[in-house]
C-alpha positions in Angstrom: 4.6 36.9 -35.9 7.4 34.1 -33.7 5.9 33.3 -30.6 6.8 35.5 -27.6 8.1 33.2 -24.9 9.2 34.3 -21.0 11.5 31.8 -19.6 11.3 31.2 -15.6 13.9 29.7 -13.9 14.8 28.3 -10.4 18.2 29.2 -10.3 18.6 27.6 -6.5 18.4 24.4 -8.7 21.7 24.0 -10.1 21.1 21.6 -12.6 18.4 24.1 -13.6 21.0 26.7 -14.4 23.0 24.3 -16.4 20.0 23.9 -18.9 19.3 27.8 -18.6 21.4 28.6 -21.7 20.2 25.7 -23.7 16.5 26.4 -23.6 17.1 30.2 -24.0 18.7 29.3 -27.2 16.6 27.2 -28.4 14.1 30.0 -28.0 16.5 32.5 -29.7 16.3 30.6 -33.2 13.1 29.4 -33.2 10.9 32.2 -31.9 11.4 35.8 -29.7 13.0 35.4 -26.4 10.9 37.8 -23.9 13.1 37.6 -20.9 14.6 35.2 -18.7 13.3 35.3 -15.1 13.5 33.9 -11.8 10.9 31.8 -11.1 10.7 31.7 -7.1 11.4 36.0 -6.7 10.8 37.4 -9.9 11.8 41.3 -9.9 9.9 41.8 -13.2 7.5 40.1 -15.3 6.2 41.5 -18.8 2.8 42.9 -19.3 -0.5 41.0 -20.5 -0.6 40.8 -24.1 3.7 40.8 -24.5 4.0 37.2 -23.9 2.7 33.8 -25.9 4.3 31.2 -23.8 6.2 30.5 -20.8 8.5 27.7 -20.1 9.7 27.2 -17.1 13.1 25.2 -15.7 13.0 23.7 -12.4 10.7 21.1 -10.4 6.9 20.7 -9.8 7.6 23.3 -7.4 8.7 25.8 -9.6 5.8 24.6 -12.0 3.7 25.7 -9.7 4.6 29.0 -8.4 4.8 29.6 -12.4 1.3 28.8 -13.0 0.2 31.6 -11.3 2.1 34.1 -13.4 0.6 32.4 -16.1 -2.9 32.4 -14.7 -2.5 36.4 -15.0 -0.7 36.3 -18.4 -3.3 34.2 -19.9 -0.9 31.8 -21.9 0.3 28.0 -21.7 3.0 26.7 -19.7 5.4 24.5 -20.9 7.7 22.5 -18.0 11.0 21.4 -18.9 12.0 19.0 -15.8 15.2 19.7 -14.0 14.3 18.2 -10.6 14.1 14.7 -9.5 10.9 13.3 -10.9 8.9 16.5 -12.5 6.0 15.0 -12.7 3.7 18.3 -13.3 6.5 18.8 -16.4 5.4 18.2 -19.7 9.2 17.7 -21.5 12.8 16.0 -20.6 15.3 18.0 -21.8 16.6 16.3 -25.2 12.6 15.9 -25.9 11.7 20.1 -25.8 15.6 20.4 -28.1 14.5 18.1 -30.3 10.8 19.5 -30.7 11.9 22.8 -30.4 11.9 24.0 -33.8 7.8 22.5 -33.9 7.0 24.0 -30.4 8.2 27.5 -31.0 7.5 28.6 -34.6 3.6 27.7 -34.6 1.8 27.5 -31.5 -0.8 25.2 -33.3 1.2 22.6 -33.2 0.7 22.5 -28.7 -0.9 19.9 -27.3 -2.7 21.5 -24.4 -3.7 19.7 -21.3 -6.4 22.3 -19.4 -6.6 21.6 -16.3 -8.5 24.3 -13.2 -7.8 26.5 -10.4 -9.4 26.4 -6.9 -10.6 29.6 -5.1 -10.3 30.0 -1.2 -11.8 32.6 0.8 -10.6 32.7 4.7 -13.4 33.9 7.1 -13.2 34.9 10.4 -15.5 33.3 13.2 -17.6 37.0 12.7 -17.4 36.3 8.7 -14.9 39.0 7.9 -12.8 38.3 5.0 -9.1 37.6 6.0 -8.0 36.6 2.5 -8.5 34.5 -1.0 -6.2 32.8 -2.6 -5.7 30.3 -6.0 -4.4 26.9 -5.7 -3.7 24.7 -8.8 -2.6 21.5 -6.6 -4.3 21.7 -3.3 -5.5 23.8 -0.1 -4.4 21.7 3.2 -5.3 22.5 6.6 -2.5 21.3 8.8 -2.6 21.0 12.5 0.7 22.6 13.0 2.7 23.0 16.6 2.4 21.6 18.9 0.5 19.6 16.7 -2.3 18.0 18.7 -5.5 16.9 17.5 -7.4 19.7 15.9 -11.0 19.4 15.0 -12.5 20.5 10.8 -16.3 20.9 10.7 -16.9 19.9 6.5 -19.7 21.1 4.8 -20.3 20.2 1.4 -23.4 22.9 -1.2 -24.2 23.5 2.1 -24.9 20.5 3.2 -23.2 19.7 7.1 -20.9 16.9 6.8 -18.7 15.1 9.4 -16.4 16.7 11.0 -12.7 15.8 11.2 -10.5 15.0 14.1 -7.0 14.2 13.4 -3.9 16.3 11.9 -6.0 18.0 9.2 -7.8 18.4 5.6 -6.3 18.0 2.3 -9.2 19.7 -0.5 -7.0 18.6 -3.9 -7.6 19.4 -7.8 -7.1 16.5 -9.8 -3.9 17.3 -11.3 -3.2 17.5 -7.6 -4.2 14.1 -6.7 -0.9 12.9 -7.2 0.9 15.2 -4.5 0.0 15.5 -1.4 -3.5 13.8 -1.6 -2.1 10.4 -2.8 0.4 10.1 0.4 -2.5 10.4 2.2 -4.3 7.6 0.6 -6.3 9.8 -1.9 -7.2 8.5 -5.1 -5.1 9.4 -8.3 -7.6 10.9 -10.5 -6.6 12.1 -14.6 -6.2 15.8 -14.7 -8.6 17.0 -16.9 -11.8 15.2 -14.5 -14.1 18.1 -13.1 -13.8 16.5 -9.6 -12.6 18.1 -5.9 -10.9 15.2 -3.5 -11.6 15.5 0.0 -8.6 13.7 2.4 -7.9 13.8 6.2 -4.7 13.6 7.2 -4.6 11.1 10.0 -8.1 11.0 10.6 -8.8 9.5 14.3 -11.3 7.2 12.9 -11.8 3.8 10.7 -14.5 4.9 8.9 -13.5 8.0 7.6 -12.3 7.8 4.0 -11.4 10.1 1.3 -14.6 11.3 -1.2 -14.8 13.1 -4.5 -16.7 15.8 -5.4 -17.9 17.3 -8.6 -15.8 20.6 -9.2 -18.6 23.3 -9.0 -19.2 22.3 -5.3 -18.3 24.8 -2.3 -16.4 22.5 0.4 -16.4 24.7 3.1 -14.0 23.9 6.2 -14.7 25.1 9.6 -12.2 25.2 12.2 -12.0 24.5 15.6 -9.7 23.3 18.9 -6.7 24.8 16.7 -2.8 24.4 17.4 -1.0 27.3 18.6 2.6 27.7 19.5 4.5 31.2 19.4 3.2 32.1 16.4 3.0 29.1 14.6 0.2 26.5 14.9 -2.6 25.2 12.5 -2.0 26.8 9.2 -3.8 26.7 5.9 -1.3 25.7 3.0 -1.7 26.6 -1.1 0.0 24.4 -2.8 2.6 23.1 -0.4 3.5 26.5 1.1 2.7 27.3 4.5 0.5 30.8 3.8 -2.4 31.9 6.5 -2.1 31.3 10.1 -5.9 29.7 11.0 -7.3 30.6 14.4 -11.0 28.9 16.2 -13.6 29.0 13.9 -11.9 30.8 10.8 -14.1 29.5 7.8 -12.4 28.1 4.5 -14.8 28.4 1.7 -13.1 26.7 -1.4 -15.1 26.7 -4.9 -13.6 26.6 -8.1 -11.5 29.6 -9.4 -12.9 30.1 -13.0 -9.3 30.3 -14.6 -8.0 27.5 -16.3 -4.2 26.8 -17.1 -3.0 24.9 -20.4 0.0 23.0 -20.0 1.7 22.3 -23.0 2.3 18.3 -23.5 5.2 16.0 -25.2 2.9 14.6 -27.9 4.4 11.3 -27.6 3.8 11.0 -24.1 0.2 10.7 -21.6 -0.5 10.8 -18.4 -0.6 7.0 -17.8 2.9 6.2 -18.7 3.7 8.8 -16.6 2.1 7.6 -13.6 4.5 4.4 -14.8 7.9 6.0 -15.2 8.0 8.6 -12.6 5.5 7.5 -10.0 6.3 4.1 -10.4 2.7 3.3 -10.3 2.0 -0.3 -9.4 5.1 -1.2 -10.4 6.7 -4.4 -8.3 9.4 -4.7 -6.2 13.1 -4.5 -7.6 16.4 -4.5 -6.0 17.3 -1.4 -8.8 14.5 0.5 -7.4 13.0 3.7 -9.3 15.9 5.7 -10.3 15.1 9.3 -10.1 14.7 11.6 -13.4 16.8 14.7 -14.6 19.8 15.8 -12.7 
């Protein structure tokens, strides 16, 4: 049996829509083309079980609203970059055209970076539940507008830790280390580590630095002397996007999800060249600069 593939694509990216028709015919004579979907509103998706892969066309951002989808399909992802850097994308365009043929016809041939999912369950001061959610990258409490001060209690197993005061919280997987985390002064750590990175944002003290945890640890955040400002104001975010309003004393209680997501890798590449090419890591100063990648 071909493989079954369901292509997502951001189609607000316009260079993503110029590479729409080459992927999907790329898939049409090398294995069975499922459907081609939009990745930020999908109005359909296929049922478990009718899908072998998805490939996405887009950014990291994309990538990642993807990996959800994929989390409930239960298949690999494979990222074709049509952003600025993709760094979370496994293939350039000419490299998945050119591999293609491989890729589609036997999905033996994938080489499958696994990397985890983070669980988050928001608690009220009272301990009701106010939600859960998945992250792949990162859950960050920001302190949002007006965007004063705003205070984390950490606790780590259950073990009290310090607590924060400054403009919030990043809790980051380690394929995550590189977004968010890293800006903050994180460490990069390799994907497939079974590690949690703790980094304030702006901490209001010298001493306070980042820390890594193992991955079966509950990090629990507690919140208090919050941000609020008509309806905005300190704000947990899942992978980027701006998702529960917090309020005083709402608990965070992330541990890890169970779920993992493959991410189907150019065999010719790794992580660390990546870091090289598109992070531009450690690289030193040069009047060309980094130019960006894809269109």
């Amino acid at each position: 049996m071909t493989t079954r593939v369901l292509v997502l694509v951001n189609r607000k990216k316009a260079c993503a829509v110029e590479v729409e028709r080459s992927i999907a015919e790329a898939v049409r004579s090398n294995a069975t083309l499922v459907d081609v979907v939009d990745a930020i509103d999908p109005e359909r998706m296929p049922e478990k079980g009718d899908v072998d892969l998805v490939i996405t066309i887009g950014g990291d951002g994309t990538i990642l609203q993807a990996a959800k989808h994929c989390a409930e399909l239960g298949v690999p992802l494979l990222g074709v970059n049509a952003g600025k850097v993709g760094f979370m994308a496994g293939f350039e365009l000419d490299r998945f055209l050119a591999l293609a043929p491989e890729l589609l016809s036997d999905q033996t041939s994938f080489t499958l970076r696994r990397v985890d999912t983070m669980r988050a369950l928001v608690r009220s001061s009272s301990s009701e539940s106010r939600a859960e959610r998945m992250a792949l990258n990162d859950f960050v409490v920001t302190a949002g507008p007006p965007y004063g001060l705003i205070k984390i209690d950490i606790a780590i197993d259950g073990h009290p830790g310090p607590t924060i005061a400054g403009d919030g919280v990043i809790v980051s997987t380690p394929l995550g280390s590189t977004a968010y985390n890293v800006s903050s002064g994180g460490p990069i750590i390799e994907p497939e580590v079974d590690a949690r990175i703790v980094t304030p944002i702006a901490a209001h003290s010298l001493s306070f630095r980042p820390i890594v945890a193992r991955s079966d640890s509950t990090i629990s955040l507690r919140v208090h002397e919050v941000n609020r400002d008509n309806g905005n104001g300190t704000t947990l975010l899942v992978d980027g996007q701006p998702d529960i309003r917090l309020d005083e004393y709402d608990t965070i209680e992330i541990t890890n999800h169970g779920t993992r997501i493959g991410f189907v890798q150019d065999p010719e590449s790794d992580y660390w060249s990546t870091l090289i090419h598109k992070l531009g890591w450690a690289l030193a100063p040069s009047s060309d600069g980094i130019k960006p990648h894809g269109c």
